[in-house]
N, C-alpha and C positions, 0 to 999 in steps of 0.2 A: 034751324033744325027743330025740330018736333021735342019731346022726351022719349016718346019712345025709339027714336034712331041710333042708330050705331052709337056709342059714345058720351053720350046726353045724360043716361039713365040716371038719378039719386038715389045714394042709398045712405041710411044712419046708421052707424054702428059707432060704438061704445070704444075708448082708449083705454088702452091696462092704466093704472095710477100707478103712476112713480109719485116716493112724495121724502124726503131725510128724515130717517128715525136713527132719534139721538139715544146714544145708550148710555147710562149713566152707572158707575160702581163707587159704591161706598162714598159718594156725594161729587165724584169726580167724574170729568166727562171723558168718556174714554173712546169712543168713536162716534161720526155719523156715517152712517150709510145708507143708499138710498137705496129702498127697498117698494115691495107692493104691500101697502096697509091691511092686507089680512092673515088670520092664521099669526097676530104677533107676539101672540105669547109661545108660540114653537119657535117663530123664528129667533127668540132672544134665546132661548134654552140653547137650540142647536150652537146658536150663533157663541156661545159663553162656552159650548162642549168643544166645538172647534177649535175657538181662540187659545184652550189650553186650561180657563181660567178657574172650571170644575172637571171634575174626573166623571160625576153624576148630578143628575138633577135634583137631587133631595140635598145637595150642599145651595142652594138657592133656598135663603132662609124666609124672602118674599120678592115679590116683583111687582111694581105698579107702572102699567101703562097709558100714558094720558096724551090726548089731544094739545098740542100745544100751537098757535099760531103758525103755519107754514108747514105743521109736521107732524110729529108723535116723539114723546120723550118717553123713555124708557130707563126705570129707578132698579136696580139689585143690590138686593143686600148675599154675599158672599160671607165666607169662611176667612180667618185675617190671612191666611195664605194667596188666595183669589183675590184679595186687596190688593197684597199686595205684588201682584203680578199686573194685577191692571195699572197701577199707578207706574211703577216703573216703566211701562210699557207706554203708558200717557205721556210720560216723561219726556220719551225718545220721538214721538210720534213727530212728523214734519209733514203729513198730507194722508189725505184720507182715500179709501179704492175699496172696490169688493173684489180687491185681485189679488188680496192674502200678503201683499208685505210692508203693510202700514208697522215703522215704527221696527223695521230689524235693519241692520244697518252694518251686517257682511252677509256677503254671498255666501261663507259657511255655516251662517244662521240659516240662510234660505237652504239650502241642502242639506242639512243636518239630517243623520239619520231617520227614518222610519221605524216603529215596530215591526218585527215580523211578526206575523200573524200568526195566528193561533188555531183559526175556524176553515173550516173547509167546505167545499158544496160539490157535490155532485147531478148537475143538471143536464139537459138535451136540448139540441137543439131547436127545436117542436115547442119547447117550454118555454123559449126565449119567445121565439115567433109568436106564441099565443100573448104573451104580455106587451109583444110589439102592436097587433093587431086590435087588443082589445085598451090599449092607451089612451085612444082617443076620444074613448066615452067618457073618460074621466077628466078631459081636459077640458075643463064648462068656462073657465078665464079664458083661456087660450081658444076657444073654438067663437067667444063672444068678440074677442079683440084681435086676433088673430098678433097677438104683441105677448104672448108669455112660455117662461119655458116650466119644463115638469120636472118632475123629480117622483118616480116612483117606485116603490120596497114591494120585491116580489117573492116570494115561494117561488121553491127549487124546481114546482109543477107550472109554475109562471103564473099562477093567479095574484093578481094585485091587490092586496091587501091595504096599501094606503097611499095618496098621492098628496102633493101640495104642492103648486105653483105661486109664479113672482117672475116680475120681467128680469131678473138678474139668475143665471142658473146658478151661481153659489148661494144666491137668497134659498131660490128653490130649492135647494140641498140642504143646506141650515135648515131650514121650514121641517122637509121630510124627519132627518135627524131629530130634530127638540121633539117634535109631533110622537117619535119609537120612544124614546125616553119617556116624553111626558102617560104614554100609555102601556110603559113597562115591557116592551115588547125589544125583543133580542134584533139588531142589527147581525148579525152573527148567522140567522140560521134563513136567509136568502140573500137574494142578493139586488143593488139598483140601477135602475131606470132611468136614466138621465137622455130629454130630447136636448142637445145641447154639443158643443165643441166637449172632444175631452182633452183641455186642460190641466196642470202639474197639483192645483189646487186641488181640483175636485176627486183627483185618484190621494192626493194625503187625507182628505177630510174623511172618506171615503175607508180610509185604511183606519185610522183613528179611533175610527167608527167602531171598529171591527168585522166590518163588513167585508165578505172573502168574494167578492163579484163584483163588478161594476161594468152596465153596457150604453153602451154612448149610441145615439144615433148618427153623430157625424165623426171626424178622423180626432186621434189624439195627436198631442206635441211629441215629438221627441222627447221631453224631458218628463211626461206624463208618463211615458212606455220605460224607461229607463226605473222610473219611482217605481212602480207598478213588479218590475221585475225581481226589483231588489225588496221589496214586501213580501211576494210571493201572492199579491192580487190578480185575481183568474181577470182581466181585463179585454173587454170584448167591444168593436166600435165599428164603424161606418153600418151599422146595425140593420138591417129590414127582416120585415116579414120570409122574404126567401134567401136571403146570406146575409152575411156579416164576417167581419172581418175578427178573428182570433190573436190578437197583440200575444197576448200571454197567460199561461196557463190551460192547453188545451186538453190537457188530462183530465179537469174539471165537468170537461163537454165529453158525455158519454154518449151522446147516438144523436 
């Protein structure tokens, strides 16, 4: 066959990098995860907001991130509280995941209550659609490699305000997150954009956050929509430009 025949064709396109970025606290190593090597100074911030092990990004008293053979090491210096939370937490640690339960070791730790929320949003439906619609402009990994998920923070009017992707959607969430913090900017007063499963993880990081929204493009877990309810997170999923699916909180959705 020719190249230009049915099935023949070549084309070169680009792979997301995966690569272990090691994170390290207060000289101890406390996890590796593998993650996509940019945007990694958001992604340690969020990733340290999530884990629990700061409340804010200004108790990060520096961070140095370096190239290491196979990888990316990543150094924090924390508050002795954030010590010592990671240490203990190192302690326990028997395998490593971006699935959120590195190192707890009962199912009542994994369920432990949530926050109720605090923040509230009032948006349309129309607002949803526009930040579903205009997504993919912003997806320049994901549209190069067609291997990455987003994570996007929108206004209540649904203009997107900031994106960061990673082949892992909880990286890509971490990412977003550190990214609001690192630029002082309120999780509280829109809400996110996840192309991605919704997962039990991503509705806690999600609430933590203090972010009162959360819209999925694909279905959540049962135990996502369960978190979600008992939070009081407006949760919204199998998401498109012309419907989507309302889990919980549809008082939030005004027209």
């Amino acid at each position: 066959m020719g190249l230009g025949e049915p099935g023949t064709s070549e084309t070169v396109r680009p792979l997301a990098i995966e690569a272990p970025i090691a994170i390290e606290v207060g000289g101890i190593g406390y996890a590796v995860m593998m993650a996509t090597p940019v945007d990694l100074e958001d992604y340690v911030v969020g990733f340290a907001l999530s884990e629990g092990l700061i409340a804010h990004q200004d108790e990060i008293s520096n961070m140095v991130i370096s190239p290491i053979e196979g990888g990316f090491l990543a150094r924090l210096g924390l508050p002795p509280e954030g010590v010592r939370k990671a240490v203990a937490r190192a302690r326990k640690r028997v395998g490593e995941s971006s699935c959120g339960l590195c190192g707890i070791e009962s199912i009542a730790e994994v369920l432990r209550p949530l926050p109720r929320l605090s923040a509230t949003i009032a948006t349309t439906r129309s607002a949803i659609a526009r930040a579903l619609s205009n997504l993919p402009t912003h997806q320049l990994l994901g549209s190069e490699t067609g291997g990455a998920h987003a994570a996007a923070f929108c206004t209540p009017a649904g203009e997107i305000l900031m994106v960061r992707e990673d082949v892992g959607r909880h990286n890509a969430l971490d990412k977003l997150l550190g990214a609001l913090a690192r630029s002082n900017t309120s999780p509280s007063n829109g809400f996110i954009l996840l192309t991605a499963r919704c997962s039990y993880e991503l509705v806690e990081k999600t609430v933590r956050a203090g972010c009162p929204m959360l819209v999925t493009i694909s279905a959540p877990t049962s135990l996502a929509a369960e978190r979600a309810r008992a939070s009081g997170l407006t949760l919204v999923a199998l998401a498109r430009p012309d419907a989507a699916l309302v889990v919980h909180g549809a008082e939030a959705i005004t027209g």
